[in-house]
C-alpha positions in Angstrom: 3.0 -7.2 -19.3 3.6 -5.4 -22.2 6.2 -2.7 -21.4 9.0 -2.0 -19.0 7.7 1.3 -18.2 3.8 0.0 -17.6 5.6 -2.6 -14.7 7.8 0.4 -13.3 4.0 2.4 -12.7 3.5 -0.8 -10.4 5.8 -0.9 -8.3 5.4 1.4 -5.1 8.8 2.3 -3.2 8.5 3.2 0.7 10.4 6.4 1.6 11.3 4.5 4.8 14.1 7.3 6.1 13.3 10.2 9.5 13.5 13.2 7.2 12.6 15.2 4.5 16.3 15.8 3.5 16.9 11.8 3.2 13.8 10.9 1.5 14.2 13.8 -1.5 17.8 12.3 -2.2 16.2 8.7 -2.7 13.7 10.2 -4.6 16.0 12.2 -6.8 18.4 9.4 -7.2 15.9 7.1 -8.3 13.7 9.7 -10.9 12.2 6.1 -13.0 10.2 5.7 -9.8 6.6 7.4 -10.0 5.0 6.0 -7.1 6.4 6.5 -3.5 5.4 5.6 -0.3 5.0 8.0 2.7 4.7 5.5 6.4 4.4 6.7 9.9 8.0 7.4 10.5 8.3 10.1 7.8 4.6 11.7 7.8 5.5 12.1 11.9 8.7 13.4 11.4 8.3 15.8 8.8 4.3 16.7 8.8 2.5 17.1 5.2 5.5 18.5 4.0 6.4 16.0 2.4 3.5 15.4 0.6 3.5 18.8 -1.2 7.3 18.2 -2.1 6.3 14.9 -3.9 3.1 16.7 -5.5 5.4 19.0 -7.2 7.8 16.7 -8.3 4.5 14.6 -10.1 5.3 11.5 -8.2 2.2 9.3 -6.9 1.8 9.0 -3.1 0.3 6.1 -1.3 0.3 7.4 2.4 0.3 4.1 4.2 -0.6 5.7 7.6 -2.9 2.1 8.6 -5.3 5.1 10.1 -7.9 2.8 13.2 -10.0 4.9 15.4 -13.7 5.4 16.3 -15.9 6.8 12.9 -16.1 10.5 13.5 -12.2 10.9 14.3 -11.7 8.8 11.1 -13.8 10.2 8.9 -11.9 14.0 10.2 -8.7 11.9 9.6 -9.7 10.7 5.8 -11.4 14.4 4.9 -8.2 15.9 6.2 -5.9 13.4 4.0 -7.9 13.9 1.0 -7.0 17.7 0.7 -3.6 17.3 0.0 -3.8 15.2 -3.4 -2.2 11.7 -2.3 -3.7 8.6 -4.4 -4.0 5.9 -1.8 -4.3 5.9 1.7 -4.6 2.9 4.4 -7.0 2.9 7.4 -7.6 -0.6 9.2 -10.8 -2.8 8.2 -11.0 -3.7 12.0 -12.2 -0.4 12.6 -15.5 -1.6 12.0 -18.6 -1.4 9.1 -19.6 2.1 10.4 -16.2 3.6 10.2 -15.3 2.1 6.9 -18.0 4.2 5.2 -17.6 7.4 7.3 -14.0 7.2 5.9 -15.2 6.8 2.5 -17.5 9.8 3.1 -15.4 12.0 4.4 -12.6 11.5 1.4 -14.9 12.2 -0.8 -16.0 15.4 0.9 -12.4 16.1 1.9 -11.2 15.8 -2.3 -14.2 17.8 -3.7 -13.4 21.0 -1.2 -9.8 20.9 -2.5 -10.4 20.3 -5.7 -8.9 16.9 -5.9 -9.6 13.8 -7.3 -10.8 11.0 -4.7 -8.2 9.1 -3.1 -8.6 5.5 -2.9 -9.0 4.3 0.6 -7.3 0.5 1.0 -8.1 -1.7 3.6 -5.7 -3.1 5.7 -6.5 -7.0 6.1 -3.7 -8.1 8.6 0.1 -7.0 8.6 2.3 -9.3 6.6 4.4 -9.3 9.7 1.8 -11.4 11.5 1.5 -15.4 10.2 -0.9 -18.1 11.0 0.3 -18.4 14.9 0.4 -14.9 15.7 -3.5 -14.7 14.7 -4.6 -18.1 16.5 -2.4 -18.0 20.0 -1.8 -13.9 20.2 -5.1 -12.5 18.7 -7.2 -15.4 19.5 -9.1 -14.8 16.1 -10.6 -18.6 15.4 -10.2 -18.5 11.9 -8.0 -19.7 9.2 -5.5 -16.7 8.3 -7.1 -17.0 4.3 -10.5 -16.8 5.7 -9.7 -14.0 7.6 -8.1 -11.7 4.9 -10.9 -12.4 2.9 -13.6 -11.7 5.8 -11.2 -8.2 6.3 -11.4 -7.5 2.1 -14.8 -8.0 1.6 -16.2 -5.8 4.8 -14.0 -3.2 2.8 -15.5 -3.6 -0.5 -19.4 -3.9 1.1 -17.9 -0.6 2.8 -17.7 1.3 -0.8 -13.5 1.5 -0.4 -11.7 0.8 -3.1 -9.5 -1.8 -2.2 -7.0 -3.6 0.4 -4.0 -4.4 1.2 -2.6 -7.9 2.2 0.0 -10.4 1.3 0.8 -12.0 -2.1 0.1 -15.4 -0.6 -3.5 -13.8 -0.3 -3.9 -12.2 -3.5 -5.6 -15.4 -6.1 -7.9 -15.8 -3.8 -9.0 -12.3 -3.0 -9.2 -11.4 -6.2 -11.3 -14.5 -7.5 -14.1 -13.4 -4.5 -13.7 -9.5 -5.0 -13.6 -9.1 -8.3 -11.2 -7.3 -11.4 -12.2 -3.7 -10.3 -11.2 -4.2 -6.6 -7.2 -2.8 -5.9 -4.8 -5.4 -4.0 -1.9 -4.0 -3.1 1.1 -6.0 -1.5 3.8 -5.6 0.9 5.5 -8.3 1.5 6.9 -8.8 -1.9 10.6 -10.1 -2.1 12.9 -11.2 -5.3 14.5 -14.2 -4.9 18.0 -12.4 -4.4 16.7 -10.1 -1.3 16.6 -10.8 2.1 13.2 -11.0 3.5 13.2 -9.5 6.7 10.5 -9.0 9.2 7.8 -10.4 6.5 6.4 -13.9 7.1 3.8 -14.3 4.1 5.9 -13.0 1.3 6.6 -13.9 -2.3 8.4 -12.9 -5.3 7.2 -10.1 -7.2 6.5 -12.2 -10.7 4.6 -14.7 -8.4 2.3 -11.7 -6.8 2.0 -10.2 -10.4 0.8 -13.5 -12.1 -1.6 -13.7 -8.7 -2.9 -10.4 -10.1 -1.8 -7.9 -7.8 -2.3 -4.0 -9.0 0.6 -2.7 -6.6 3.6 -4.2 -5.1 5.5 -2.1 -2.6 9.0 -3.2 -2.8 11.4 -1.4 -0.4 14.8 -2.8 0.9 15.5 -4.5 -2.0 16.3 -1.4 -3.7 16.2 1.0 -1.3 19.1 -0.8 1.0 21.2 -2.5 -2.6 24.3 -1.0 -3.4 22.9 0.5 -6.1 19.6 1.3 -5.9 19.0 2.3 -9.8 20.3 -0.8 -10.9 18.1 -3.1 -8.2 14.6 -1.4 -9.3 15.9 -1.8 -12.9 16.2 -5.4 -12.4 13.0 -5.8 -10.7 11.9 -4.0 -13.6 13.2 -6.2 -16.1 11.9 -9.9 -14.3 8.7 -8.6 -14.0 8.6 -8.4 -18.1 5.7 -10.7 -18.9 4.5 -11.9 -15.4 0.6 -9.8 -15.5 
């Protein structure tokens, strides 16, 4: 890595707060972020509102709504999305082949009528809240949870999207099958010093760097520290070197 400001473009924050009042003040009290996360609990709460405030402000958005629904309402879902500017947004690869590519579609479509560039559309492989056991015994999916992942990715990139999202513990070995140009983007991803929480396949951010993750989305760790400034700055600063 050759900057501290090149690492700081890759690290994705979640706005993970009920209103549009809450999630300005994080965003103003941390201005070195350029990348933000909008989730279900904030797009529901406050509507597209809050896409237009980030727009304005220059920040990047990766709207992680983990859209899943039959092809036609997906593909309205994606075209709708892709008018108001945002740069990433999640839809579940278990959706199927048919809706993969109407989503794709329909971005594109949606993007060109607003005048927009595309957004990328990222698969969601399996949520780094489920582990090895919850896929076996409560999904009774008979494969190994690597295999899966990798099954998930590639129907995504056969679909034309642009990427996925799945764990760090994933990442080496999605990216030797999918190639350089494919995006992997990771939840999941903990320093050493943070708690972990509700995520089961997680690992430090220099690890999913050197695995050759594009995005991590790092939340808690700063968003919940005492001083939020000073924990993304140190993210910042161990990540130095790791990609």
């Amino acid at each position: 890595m050759r900057s501290e400001e090149r690492v700081a473009d890759r690290i994705i924050v979640p706005l993970d707060v009920p209103t549009q009042a809450q999630a300005i003040a994080l965003v103003e009290q941390l201005p070195q972020v350029s990348f933000w996360k909008v989730g279900l609990e904030l797009f529901v709460s406050t509507g597209p509102g809050i896409l237009a405030e980030l727009k304005a402000r220059q920040k990047k958005i990766f709207l992680d709504l983990k859209l899943h629904d039959i092809p036609n309402t997906l593909a309205g879902a994606c075209r709708a999305v892709a008018r108001h500017g945002v740069d990433l947004v999640t839809i579940h690869a278990t959706a199927g082949r048919e809706a993969l590519k109407a989503a794709q579609t329909a971005a594109q479509d949606g993007a060109s009528e607003a005048g927009h560039p595309v957004p990328k559309l990222l698969a969601i492989t399996l949520l780094t809240s489920l582990n090895s056991r919850s896929l076996a015994f409560d999904l009774k999916i008979p494969l190994e949870l690597p295999e899966y992942a990798l099954h998930m990715a590639l129907l995504a990139q056969e679909s034309g999207l642009a990427g996925a999202v799945c764990s760090p513990q994933e990442v080496e070995h999605l990216r030797q099958t999918c190639g350089h140009e494919f995006l992997l983007v990771c939840p999941g991803v903990r320093p050493t010093w943070a708690e972990s929480g509700d995520q089961r396949r997680t690992l430090t951010p220099h690890a999913a760097l050197q695995a050759r993750a594009n995005y991590l989305v790092i939340g808690r760790p700063i968003t919940n520290a005492a001083d939020p400034p000073a924990a993304f700055e140190r993210i910042c600063a161990e990540l130095v070197g790791a990609g």
